[in-house]
N, C-alpha and C positions, 0 to 999 in steps of 0.2 A: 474111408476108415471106419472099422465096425467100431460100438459105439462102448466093446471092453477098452480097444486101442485107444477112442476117446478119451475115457475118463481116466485110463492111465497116463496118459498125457497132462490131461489136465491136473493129476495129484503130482507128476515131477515138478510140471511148473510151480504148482503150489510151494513142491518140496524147497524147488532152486528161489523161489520169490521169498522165500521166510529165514534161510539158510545162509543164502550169500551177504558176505563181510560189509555191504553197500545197503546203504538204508534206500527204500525202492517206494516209489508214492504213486499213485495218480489223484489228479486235484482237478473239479469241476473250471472249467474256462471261465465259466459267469461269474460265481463267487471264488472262485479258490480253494471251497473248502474239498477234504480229503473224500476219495472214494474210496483208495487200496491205501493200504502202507504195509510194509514187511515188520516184524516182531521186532528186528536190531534198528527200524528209526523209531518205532513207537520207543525203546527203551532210551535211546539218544536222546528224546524227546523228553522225556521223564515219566512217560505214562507206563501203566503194568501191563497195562494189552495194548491189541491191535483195536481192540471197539471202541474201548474210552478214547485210544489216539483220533479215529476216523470222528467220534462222535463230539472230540473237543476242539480239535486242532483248524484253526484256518491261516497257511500259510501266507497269504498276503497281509496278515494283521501280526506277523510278529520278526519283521524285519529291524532291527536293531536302528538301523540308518537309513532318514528316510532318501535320502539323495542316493544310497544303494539300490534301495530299492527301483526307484525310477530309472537307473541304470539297465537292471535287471529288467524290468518292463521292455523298454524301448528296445532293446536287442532283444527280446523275444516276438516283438512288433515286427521288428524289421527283417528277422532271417526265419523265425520260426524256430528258433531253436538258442541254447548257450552251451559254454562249455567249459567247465573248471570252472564258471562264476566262483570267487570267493565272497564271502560275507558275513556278518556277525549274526545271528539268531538268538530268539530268547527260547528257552527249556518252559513248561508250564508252569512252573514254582517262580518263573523268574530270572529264573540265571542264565547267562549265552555264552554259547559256544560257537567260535568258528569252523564253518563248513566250507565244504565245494560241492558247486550243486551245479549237475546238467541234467536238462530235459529239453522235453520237443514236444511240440503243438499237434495233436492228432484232431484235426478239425474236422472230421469227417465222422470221428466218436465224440465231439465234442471235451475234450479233456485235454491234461497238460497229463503225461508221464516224464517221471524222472530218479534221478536215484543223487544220495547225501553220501557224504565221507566227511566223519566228524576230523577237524585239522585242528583242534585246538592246542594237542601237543604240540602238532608244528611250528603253529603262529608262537608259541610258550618259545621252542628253541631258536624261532629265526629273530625274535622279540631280544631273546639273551644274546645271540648273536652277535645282532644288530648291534644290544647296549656294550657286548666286550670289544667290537670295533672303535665306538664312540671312545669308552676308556683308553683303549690301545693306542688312538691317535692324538688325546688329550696328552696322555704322560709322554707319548713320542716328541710332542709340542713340546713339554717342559725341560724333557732330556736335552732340545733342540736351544731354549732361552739357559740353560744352565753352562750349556757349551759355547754359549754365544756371549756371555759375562765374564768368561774367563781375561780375554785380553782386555776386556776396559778395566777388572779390577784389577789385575796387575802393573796397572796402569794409572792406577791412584795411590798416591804416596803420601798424602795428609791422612793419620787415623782418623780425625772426626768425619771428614767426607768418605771414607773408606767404612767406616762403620754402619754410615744411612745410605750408602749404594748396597750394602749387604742385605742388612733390615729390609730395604724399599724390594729387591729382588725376592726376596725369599717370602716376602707375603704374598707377592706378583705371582710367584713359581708355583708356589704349596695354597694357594688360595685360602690364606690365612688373614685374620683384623685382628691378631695380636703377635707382637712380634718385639721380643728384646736382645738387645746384645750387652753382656756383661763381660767385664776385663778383670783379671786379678788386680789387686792394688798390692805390689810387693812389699811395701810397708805394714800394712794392716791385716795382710795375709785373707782380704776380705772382695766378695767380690759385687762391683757396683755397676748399677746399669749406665752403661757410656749413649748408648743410644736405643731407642726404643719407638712402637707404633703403635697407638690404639690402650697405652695403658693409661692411668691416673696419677695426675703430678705427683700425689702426696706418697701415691706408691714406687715412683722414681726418683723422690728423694729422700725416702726411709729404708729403703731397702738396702741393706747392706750386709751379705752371707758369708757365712763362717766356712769353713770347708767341713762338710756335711752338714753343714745344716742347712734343711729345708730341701723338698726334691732337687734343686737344682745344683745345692753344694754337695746334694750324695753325688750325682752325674758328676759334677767334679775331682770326686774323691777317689770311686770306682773307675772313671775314664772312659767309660762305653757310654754309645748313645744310648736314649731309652726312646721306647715306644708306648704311651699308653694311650688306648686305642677306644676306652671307655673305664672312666676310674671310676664308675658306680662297681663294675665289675671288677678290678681289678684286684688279685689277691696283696699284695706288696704296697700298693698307692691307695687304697680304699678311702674312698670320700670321709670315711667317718675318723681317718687320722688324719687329715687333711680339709680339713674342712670350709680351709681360705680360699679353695681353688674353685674358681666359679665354672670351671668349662671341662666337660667330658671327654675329652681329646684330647691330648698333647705332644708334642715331642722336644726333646731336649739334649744339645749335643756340645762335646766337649770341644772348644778349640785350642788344639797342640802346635807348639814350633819346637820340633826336635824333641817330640816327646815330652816334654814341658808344659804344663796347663797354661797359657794365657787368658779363657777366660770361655766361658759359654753361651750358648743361643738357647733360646727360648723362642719355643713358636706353637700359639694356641686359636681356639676359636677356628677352627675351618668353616668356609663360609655358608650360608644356607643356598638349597635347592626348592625352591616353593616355601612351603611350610617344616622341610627337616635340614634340618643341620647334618652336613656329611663329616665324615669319621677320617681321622688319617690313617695313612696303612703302609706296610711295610716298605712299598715303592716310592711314597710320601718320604719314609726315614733315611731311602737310600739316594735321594735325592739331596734333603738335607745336608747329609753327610758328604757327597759331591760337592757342594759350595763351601759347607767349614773347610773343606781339603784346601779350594781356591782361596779361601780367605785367609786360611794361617801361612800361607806363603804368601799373601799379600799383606797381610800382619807383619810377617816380618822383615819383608821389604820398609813396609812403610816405619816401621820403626827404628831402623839400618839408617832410613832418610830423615829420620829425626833426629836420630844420634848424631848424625852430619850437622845438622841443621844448627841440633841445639849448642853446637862447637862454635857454629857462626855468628847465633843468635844468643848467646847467652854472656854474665856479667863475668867476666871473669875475677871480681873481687869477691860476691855473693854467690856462684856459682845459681843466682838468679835469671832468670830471663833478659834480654835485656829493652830498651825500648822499639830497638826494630821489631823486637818479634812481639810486644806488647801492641803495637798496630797494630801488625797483621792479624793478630788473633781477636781484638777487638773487632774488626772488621768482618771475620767471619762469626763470630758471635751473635753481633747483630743482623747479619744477614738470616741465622738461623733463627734469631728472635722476631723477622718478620715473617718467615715460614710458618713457625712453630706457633706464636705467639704464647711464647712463656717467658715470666720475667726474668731481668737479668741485672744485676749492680755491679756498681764498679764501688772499690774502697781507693780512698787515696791516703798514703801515710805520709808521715811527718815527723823526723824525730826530734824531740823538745830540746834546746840546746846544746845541740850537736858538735857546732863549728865553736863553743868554749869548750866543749871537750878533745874535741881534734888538738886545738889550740895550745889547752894545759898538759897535755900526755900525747902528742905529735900523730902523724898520718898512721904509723903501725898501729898504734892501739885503736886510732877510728878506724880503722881498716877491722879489727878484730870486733870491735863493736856492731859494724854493718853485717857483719857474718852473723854474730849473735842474732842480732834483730830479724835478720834471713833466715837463721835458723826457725827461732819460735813463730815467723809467717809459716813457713812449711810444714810445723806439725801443730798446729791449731786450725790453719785453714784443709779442706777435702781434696782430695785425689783432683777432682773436677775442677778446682777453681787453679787459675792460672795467676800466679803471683811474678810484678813482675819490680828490677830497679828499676825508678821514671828516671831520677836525675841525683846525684849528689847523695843528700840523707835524705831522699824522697824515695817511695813505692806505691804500687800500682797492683790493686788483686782483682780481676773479675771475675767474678760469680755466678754462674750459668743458674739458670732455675730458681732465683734469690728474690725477693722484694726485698726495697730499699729496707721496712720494719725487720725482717729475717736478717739482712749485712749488717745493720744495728747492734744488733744481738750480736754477733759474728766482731766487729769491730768489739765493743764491751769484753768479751772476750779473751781478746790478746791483751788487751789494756790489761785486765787482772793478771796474767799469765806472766806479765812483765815486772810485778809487783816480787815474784819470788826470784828474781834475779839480780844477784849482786853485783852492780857497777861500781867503776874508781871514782863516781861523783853522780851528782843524781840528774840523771837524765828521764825522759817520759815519751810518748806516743801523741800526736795527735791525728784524728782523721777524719775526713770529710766522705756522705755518703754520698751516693745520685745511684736513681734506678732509670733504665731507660725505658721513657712515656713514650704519651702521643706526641706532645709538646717537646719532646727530643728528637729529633730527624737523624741526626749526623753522631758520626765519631767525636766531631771536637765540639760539637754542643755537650756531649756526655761529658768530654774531661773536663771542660770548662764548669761544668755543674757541682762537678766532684771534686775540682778545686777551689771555689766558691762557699762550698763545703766544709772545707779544710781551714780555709782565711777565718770564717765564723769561729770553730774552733779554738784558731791559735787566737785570736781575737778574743774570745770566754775565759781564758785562761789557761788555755793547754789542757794534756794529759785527756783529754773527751775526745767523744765520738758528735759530731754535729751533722744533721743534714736540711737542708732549706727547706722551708714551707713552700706549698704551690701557688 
């Protein structure tokens, strides 16, 4: 070759070594450091030229991972060469990027040649990929538990356990630690929390919304779910008119039977991932909205089975409960009071010379009297508390969420209430309290408490509220 073919030669290669889209290196075998690089690694790299790169850079000192690295080594040990290595590297400022890197051992020139292909976009889309997979088989899981609740909840016909299989679900599904379910109260036209996870007593028996008031009585006013996905930003919810709501997220959804509002869900607080708190999102809401669908046809089954119930269960002189279902309900009350650990009291009434008034004005007008007294239990005492007839001129209310000092209050109460009402002769109230302790185990240790209660009472003189020291 004459020695113009030479150097023409050697200025292509030069041309194709600085030109081609592959960052291209040779690196000493002894130390590592660079002999050659092309202009597009130097700039991968972060240097401005090819001299600063040759004259800064030593490839075996900026492997991200040392356990790559050794990888890297050993397959170069053993065949003389790699191929597609991928790997993480650091830029001179510090920052890395992933590559793929082959080369091969010229041991003969003593060097390593090889050439880079920055992949960092890739690793960026196979990275997103990857997390839209992760996502995609998460909520396939939820769609798969939400479809899998259907027949047990159609399959529970008490509301209050129908309420906390909902609740317990829907934190489970939506990876929520706040979670409430509220029912309209057809009387007060007001809606109260039935069951609830993760809130504050004082806020599960204060709460009680108007229709539109408060985010959750608009949701039941308008009827659509709502999605808010961060109420720092939100135009409509904005924290600064709302200022009670401790959590960035939320969703809230109406539940309908035949179009009718029965009562709505609340669900906040999504749970954290490391150090952040994840967001709900529109998959979250239509998920949601999949289990209200479940629950208000299990709503209103279970309420069909109540209406049954309470035909079988109820007084038919006081249109009261009656004591069969006053067991029962006692019994699951406390069951939920060793779950939950929240208090609970029972009142026991008593009405002050009853059987002279039966007596002077016959069974019809104590008959109309016991109504009365049914009456003003029913609208003095809450949606929640379950009033029932014990026996005779006796009743029975218990009080979910109550301390014996709160049923106090709560007894005092009706005693006043009963003062604006005109009787054929004067009759009075008395009632005995009990809250169930530690030192209470059972159902009839309770009633026994609370009519122990009562005996004090009529014992002090009637017309009081009494309950026994510990």
């Amino acid at each position: 070759m004459t020695e113009k073919a030479l150097y023409e030669s050697e200025k292509y290669y030069e041309y194709l070594y600085n030109n081609t889209q592959v960052g291209l290196f040779r690196a000493s075998i002894s130390d590592g450091k660079l002999i050659e690089c092309s202009k597009l690694l130097a700039n991968m790299l972060g240097y401005k030229s090819r001299t600063e790169c040759i004259k800064n850079y030593i490839l075996d000192e900026h492997y991200l991972d040392h356990d790559t690295k050794k990888k890297y080594l050993e397959k170069m040990n053993k065949k003389g060469s790699v191929d597609n290595f991928e790997t993480e590297i650091t830029r001179c400022d510090g920052t890395s990027l992933w590559v793929s890197l082959s080369a091969r051992i010229m041991p003969e020139k003593d060097f390593i040649e090889g050439a880079i292909i920055d992949i960092t976009d890739h690793k960026k889309s196979q990275d997103i990929l990857k997390s839209l997979q992760i996502n995609l088989r998460a909520e396939k899981q939820k769609i798969e538990k939400v479809l899998s609740i259907d027949q047990k909840m159609s399959s529970i016909l008490d509301l209050n356990h129908l309420v906390d299989f909902v609740i317990k679900k829907s934190t489970e599904i939506l990876l929520s630690e706040k979670c409430s379910l509220m029912l309209l109260d057809e009387d007060s036209k007001e809606l109260l929390i039935k069951g609830s996870i993760g809130l504050d007593e004082n806020i599960i028996k204060e709460t009680r919304l108007k229709y539109g008031e408060g985010i959750s009585g608009r949701v039941a006013v308008e009827g659509s779910p709502l999605l808010v996905t961060n109420i720092e930003n939100d135009a409509k919810y904005a924290r600064k008119s709302h200022p009670q709501y401790r959590t960035k997220s939320f969703m809230i959804a109406p539940i309908k039977v035949h179009g009718k509002l029965v009562g709505v869900i609340n669900v906040t607080d999504k749970k954290h991932i490391g150090n952040k708190r994840l967001q709900f999102n529109e998959i979250d809401l239509k998920i949601l909205c999949s289990i209200v669908r479940q629950a208000s046809i299990a709503i209103e089954n279970a309420n069909y089975y109540r209406h049954l119930e309470f035909l079988s269960t109820s007084d038919s002189v006081t249109d009261l409960f009656n004591h069969r279902y006053f067991i029962k309900r006692l019994d699951h009350e406390m069951h939920r009071l060793n779950r939950y650990k929240r208090p609970l009291s029972l009142l026991m009434f008593d009405i002050d010379n009853f059987k002279a008034y039966n007596d002077s004005f016959g069974h019809i007008e104590g008959d109309r009297l016991l109504k009365e007294f049914a009456s003003i239990f029913k609208k003095e005492l809450r949606s929640v508390d379950i009033v029932c007839r014990y026996a005779g001129d006796e009743f029975v209310a218990i009080l979910p969420e109550t301390s014996s000092k709160e049923a106090q209050v709560v007894g005092e109460k009706i005693i006043r209430a009963l003062k604006d009402i005109k009787f054929k002769s004067k009759v009075s109230l008395s009632v005995g309290v009990a809250e169930c302790s530690d030192n209470i185990s059972s159902r009839h240790d309770l009633i026994m408490r609370a009519d122990q209660a009562l005996y004090k009472a009529k014992k002090q003189g009637k017309n009081r509220v009494c309950k026994l020291t510990e």
